[in-house]
C-alpha positions in Angstrom: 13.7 -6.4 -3.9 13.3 -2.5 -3.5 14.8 -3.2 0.1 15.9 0.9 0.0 12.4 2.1 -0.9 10.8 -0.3 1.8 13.1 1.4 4.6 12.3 4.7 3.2 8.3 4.3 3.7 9.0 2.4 7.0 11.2 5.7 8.5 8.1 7.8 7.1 5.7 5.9 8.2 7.0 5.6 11.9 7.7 9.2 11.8 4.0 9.7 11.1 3.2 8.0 14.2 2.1 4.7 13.0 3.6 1.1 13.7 4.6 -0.9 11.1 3.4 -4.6 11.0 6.1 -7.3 11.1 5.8 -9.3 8.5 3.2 -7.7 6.7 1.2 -10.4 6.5 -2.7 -10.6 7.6 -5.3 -13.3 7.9 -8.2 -12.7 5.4 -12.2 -13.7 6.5 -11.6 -16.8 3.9 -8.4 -17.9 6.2 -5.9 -16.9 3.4 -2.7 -15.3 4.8 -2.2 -12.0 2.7 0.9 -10.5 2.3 1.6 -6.6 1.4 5.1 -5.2 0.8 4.3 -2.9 3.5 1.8 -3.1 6.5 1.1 0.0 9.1 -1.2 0.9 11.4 -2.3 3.5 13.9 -4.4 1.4 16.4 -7.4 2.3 14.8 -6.5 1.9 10.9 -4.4 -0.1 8.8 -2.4 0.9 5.8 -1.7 -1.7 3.3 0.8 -1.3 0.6 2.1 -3.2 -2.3 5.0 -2.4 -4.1 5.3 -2.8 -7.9 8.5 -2.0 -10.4 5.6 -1.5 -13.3 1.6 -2.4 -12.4 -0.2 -4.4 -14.8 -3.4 -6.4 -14.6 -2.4 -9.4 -12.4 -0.9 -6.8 -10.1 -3.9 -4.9 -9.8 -6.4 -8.0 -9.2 -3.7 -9.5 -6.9 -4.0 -6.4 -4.9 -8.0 -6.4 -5.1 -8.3 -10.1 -4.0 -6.4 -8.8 -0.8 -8.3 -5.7 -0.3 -11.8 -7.8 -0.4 -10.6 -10.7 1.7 -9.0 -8.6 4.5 -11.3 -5.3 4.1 -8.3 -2.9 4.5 -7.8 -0.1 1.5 -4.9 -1.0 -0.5 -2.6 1.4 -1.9 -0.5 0.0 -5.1 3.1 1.7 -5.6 4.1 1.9 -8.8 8.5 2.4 -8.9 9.5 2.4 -12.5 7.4 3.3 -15.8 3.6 3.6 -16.2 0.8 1.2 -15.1 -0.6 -0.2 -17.7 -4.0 1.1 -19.6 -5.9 -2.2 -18.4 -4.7 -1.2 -14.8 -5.7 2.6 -14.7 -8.9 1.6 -15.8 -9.0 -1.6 -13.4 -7.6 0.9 -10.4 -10.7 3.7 -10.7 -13.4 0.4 -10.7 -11.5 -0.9 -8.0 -11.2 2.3 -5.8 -7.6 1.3 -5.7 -5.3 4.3 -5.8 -1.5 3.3 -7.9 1.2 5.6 -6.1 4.0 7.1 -7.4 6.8 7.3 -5.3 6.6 11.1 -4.4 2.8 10.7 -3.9 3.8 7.9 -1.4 5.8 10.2 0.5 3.0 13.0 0.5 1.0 10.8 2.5 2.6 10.0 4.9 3.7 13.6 5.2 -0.5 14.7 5.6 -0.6 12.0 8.4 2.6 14.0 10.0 0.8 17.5 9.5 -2.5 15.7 10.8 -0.7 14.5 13.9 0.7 17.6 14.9 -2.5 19.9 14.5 
């Protein structure tokens, strides 16, 4: 599942100097393993990811659940289509920011521009 986009953030990702997390999988304060479809860090932060063809609801509070138990800000990625209305409105509550694909590659190319300034 969206193999090809994974590999895409993980070569921009490295390329911005961070390390990606294999598997992407953390231990939240309640003990619960989390896992994101994409996990980076830079020694100092950690940039959590979840990937989504279309972002509804569930997808937003699955994502929120992880955010609070871990304490890391998660970034949702939505591939294909809109999210939905419930989950636009759930995301600005949240303080959860829903990515499209380009935007996903804009970040990591400020982290590049930050890097080498």
């Amino acid at each position: 599942m969206m193999e090809l986009e994974r590999l895409m953030v993980k070569v921009a990702a490295t390329r911005a100097g961070l390390q990606v997390v294999e598997p992407p999988i953390l231990v939240g304060r309640s003990g619960a393993l989390h896992t994101f479809s994409f996990l980076a860090t830079d020694g100092f932060q950690s940039f959590a990811f979840d990937f989504y063809d279309r972002v509804g609801e569930v997808d937003l509070l699955s994502s929120y659940v992880k955010m609070m138990d871990t304490g890391l800000v998660v970034h949702i990625v939505c591939f294909h289509g809109n999210p939905s209305v419930e989950a636009e409105g759930g995301a600005k509550e949240y303080r959860i920011r829903i990515l499209r694909p380009g935007e996903l590659a804009k970040f990591f190319e400020k982290r590049v521009a930050v890097a080498s300034a």
